[in-house]
C-alpha positions in Angstrom: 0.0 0.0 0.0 1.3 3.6 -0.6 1.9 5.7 2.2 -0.8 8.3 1.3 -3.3 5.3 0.8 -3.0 4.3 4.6 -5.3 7.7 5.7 -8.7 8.6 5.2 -7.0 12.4 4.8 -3.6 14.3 4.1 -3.1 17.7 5.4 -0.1 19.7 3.7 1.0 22.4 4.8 1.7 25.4 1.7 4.6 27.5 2.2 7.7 25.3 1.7 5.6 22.3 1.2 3.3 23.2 -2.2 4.8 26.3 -2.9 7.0 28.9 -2.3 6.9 32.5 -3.0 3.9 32.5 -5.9 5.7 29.1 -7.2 5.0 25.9 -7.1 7.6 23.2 -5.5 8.6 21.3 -8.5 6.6 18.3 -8.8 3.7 19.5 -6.2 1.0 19.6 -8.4 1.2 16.2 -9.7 1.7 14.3 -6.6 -1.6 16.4 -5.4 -3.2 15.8 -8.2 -2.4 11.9 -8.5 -4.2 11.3 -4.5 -7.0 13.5 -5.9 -7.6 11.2 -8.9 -7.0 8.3 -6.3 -9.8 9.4 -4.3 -7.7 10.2 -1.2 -9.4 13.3 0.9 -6.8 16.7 0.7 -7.2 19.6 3.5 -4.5 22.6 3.3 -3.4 23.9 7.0 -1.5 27.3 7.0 0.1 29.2 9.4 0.4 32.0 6.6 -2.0 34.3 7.8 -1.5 37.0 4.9 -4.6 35.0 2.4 -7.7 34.3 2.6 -9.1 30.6 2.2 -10.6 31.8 -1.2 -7.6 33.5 -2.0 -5.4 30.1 -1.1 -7.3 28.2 -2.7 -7.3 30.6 -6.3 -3.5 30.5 -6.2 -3.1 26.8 -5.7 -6.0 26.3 -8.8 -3.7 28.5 -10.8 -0.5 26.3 -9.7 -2.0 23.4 -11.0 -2.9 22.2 -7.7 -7.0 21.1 -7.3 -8.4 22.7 -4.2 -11.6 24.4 -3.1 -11.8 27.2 -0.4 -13.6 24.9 2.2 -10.5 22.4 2.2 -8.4 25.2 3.1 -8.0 26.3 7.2 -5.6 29.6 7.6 -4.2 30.9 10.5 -6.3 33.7 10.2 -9.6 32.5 9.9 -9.2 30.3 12.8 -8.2 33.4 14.9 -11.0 35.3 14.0 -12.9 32.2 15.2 -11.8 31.8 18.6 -12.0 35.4 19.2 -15.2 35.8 17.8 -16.3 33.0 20.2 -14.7 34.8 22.5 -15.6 38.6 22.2 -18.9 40.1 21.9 -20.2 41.1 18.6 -18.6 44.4 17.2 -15.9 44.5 19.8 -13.0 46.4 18.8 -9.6 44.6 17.5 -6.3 45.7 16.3 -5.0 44.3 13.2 -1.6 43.7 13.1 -0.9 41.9 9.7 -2.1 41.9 6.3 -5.4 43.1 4.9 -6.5 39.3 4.7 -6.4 39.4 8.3 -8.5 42.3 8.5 -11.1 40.9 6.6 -11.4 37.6 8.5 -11.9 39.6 11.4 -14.5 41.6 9.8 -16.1 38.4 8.4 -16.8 37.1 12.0 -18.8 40.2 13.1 -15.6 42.0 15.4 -14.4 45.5 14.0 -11.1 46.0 13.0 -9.3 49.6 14.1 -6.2 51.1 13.3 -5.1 52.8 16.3 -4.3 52.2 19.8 -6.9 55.5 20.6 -9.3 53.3 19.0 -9.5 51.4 22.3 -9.4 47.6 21.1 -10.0 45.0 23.3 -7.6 42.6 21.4 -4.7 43.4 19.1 -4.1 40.2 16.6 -0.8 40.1 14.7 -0.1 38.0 11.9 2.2 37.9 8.5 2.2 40.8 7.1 4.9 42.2 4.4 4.4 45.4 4.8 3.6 45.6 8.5 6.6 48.2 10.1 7.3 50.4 12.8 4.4 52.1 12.8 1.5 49.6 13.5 3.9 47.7 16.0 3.8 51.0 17.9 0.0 51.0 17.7 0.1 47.4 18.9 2.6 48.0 21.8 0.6 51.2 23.2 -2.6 49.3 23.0 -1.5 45.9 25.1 -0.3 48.4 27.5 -3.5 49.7 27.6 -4.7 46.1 28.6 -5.9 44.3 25.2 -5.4 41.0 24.9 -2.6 39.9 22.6 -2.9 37.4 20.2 -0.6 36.0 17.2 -1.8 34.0 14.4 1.3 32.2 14.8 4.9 32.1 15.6 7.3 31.0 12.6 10.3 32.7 13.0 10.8 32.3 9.7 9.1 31.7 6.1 10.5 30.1 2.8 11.6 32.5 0.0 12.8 32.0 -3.9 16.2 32.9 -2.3 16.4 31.0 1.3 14.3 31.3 4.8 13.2 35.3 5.3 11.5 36.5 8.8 8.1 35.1 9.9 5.2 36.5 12.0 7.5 35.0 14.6 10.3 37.2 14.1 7.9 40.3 14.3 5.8 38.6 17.2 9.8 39.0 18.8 10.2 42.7 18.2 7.0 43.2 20.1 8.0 40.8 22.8 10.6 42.7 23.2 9.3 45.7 23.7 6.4 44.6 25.9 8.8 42.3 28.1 6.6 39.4 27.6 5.1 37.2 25.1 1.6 37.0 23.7 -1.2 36.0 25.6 -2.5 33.3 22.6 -0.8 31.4 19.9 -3.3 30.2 17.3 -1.2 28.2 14.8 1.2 25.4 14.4 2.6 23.3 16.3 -1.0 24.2 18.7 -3.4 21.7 17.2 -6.2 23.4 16.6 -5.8 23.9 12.5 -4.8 20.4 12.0 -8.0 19.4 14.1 -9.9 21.4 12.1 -9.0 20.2 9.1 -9.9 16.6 10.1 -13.6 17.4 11.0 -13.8 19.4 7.9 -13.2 15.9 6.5 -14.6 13.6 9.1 -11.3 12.3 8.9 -9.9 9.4 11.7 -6.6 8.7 10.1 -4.9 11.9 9.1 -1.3 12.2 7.6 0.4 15.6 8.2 3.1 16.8 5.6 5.1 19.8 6.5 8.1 21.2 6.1 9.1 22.3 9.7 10.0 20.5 12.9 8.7 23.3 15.2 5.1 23.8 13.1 4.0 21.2 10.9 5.8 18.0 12.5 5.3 19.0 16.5 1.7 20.1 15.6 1.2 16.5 14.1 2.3 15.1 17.7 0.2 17.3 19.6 -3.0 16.3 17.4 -1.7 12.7 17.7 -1.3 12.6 13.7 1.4 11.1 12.1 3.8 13.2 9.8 5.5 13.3 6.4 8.6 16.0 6.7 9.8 16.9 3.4 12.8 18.8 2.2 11.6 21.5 0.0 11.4 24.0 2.8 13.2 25.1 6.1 13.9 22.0 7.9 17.8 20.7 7.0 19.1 17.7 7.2 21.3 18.8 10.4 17.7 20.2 12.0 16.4 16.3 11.8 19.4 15.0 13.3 18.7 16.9 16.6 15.2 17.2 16.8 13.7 16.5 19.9 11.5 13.8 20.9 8.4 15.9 20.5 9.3 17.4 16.5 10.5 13.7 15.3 8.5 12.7 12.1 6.7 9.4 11.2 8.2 9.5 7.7 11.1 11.9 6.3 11.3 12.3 1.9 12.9 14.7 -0.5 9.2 15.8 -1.4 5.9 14.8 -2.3 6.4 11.9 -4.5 6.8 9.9 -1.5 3.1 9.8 -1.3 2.4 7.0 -3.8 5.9 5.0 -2.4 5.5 2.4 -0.5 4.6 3.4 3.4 8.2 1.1 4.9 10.2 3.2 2.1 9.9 6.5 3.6 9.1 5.5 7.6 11.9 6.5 9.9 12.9 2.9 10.7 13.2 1.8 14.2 16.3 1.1 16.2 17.7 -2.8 17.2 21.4 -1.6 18.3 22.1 -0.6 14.7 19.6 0.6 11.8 19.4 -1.2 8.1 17.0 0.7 6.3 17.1 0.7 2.2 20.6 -0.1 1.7 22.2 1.5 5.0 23.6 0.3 7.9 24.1 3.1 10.8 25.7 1.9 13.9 26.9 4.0 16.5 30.5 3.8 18.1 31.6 6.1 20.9 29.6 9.1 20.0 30.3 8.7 16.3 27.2 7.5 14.4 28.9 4.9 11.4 26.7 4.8 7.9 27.6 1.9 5.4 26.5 0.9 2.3 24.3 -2.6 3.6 24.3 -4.1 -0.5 26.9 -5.5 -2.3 26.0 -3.8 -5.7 26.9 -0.3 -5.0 25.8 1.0 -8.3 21.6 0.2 -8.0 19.7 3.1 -7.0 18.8 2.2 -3.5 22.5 2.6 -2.5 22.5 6.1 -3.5 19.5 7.5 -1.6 20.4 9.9 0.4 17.6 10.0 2.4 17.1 6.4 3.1 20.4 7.1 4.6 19.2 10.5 6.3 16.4 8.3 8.0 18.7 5.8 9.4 21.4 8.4 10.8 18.1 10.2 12.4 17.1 7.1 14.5 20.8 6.8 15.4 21.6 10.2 16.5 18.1 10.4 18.2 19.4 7.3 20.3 23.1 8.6 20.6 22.2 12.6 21.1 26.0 13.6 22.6 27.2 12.3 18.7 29.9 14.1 17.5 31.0 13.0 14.1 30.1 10.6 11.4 32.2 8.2 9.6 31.0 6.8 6.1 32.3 4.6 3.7 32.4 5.7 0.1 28.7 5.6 -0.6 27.9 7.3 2.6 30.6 9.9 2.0 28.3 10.6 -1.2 25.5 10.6 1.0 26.7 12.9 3.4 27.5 15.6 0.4 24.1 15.5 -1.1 22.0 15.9 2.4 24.8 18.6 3.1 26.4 16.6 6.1 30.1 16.9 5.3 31.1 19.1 7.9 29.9 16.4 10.5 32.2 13.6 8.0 35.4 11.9 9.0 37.1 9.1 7.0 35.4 5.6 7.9 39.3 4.2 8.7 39.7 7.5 11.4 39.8 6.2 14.9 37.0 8.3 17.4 38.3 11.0 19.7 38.0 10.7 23.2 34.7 10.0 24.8 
């Protein structure tokens, strides 16, 4: 069975995941499009609180990628939710964020102001590109004042054409700073809340998250007792997954989505028996160095050359071994190790282990 095929709904997340910028991760669409045809339910979950779920949804139709508006949950929208459950009708709030934000809030019957004068009961701050100095001093004056403070989420930061640029979570910081404290309520990722949402949108049971963050996407999954598909299109490294703590460690770990119609064993993280042999590797660990070896005598198939079969392994290891301070490979890891950007953690497989 593949692994998509095992749950009655996958959840991707967007930025770094389906797209990035106004892009489209190479090869998105089609996977997408190939569990649509299959008749495997799809729900989009997205911290991104700068669109509307109609908006999302229009720019994923125009990537190629089949969605509707109702199987999209932002960041945003469930904000305004809880607030409006919250708050009574009309009250006040200070957006901090984009205009999409604005108009969620305006959707749920609450009234968005501009100014701290304005008296606003709650200031909610989300992604914004052109939120600046100016509205954060609006915000800052007004939680002084008493109003509840609430971010959509807290990603420091968010995937770019040209490499990870700041999140809401860098501009939540600024006005942590300032304030000497953080916010009252974080709405997004890694709280479960979206991911919930999602799967009684769906009357989903068995839900498979796919993300691109540890911190978000992967720890959110835990927390909503999902399982997880990390891919590698988006902010999480190779290095990140070696250290992740016990609560951001994925079910499954691939390159990207076309490791939703692979078998489910090829892209679980494998489990540990005093050693890992997943795919073709062998990782053992000797005093705090983890050891990868080619584990097939014909060095030239395929399997032998995946990198992240081999990433997978070394995760389990290092998870079990976390004072690891080096790897050694043998030739085929050593070509592992380059592709998943690892060298700086290689030594020669014949180089004896420092000191304990």
């Amino acid at each position: 069975m593949t692994l998509a095929g095992r749950y009655d709904l996958v959840v991707f997340d967007l930025d770094g995941v389906v797209y990035v910028g106004a892009q489209a991760v190479p090869g998105a669409p089609e996977a997408i499009q190939a569990l649509v045809a299959a008749g495997i339910p799809v729900a989009y979950a997205t911290n991104n609180a700068s669109r509307r779920a109609t908006e999302v949804a229009s720019l994923l139709v125009r990537l190629g990628v089949p969605a509707r508006p109702e199987e999209v949950v932002t960041s945003a929208r469930a904000t305004a939710e809880l607030l409006a459950g919250q708050l009574p009708p009309g009250a006040p709030v200070l957006p901090v964020g984009a205009p999409a934000l604005r108009e969620e809030l305006a959707a749920v019957g609450l009234t968005p102001v501009a100014r701290a004068e304005d008296r606003p009961v709650a200031v909610v701050q989300g992604y914004g590109p052109d939120v600046g100095w100016a509205l954060l001093a609006e915000a800052c004056v007004a939680v002084r004042a008493g109003a509840r403070w609430v971010a959509t989420n807290a990603d420091a930061t968010m995937p770019s054409p040209r490499g990870p640029v700041p999140g809401n979570g860098a501009l939540v910081a600024a006005l942590a700073t300032a304030l000497g404290r953080q916010p009252d309520t974080v709405v997004g990722k890694p709280a479960p809340g979206l991911l919930e949402a999602a799967a009684r949108l769906r009357g989903a049971h068995r839900v498979l998250v796919v993300g691109d963050r540890l911190d978000t996407d992967i720890e959110g999954a835990a927390r909503a007792g999902m399982d997880s598909l990390l891919v590698l299109t988006g902010v999480t490294t190779p290095a990140d997954l070696l250290t992740a703590p016990a609560h951001r460690r994925p079910t499954h770990v691939a390159a990207d989505l076309g490791a939703l119609s692979q078998p489910d064993d090829a892209v679980r993280v494998p489990e540990w028996d005093g050693a890992v042999v997943h795919r073709g590797w062998r990782v053992t660990v000797d005093d705090r160095h983890l050891v990868l070896a080619s584990d097939i005598e014909d060095h030239d198939s395929v399997e032998a050359h995946d990198p992240v079969a081999a990433l997978r392994a070394l995760a389990v290891a290092a998870w079990q071994c976390p004072q690891w301070t080096a790897i050694r490979a043998d030739a085929a890891g050593e070509s592992a190790l380059s592709a998943l950007g690892l060298r700086p953690y290689a030594r020669p497989m014949a180089e004896a282990p420092g000191p304990a």
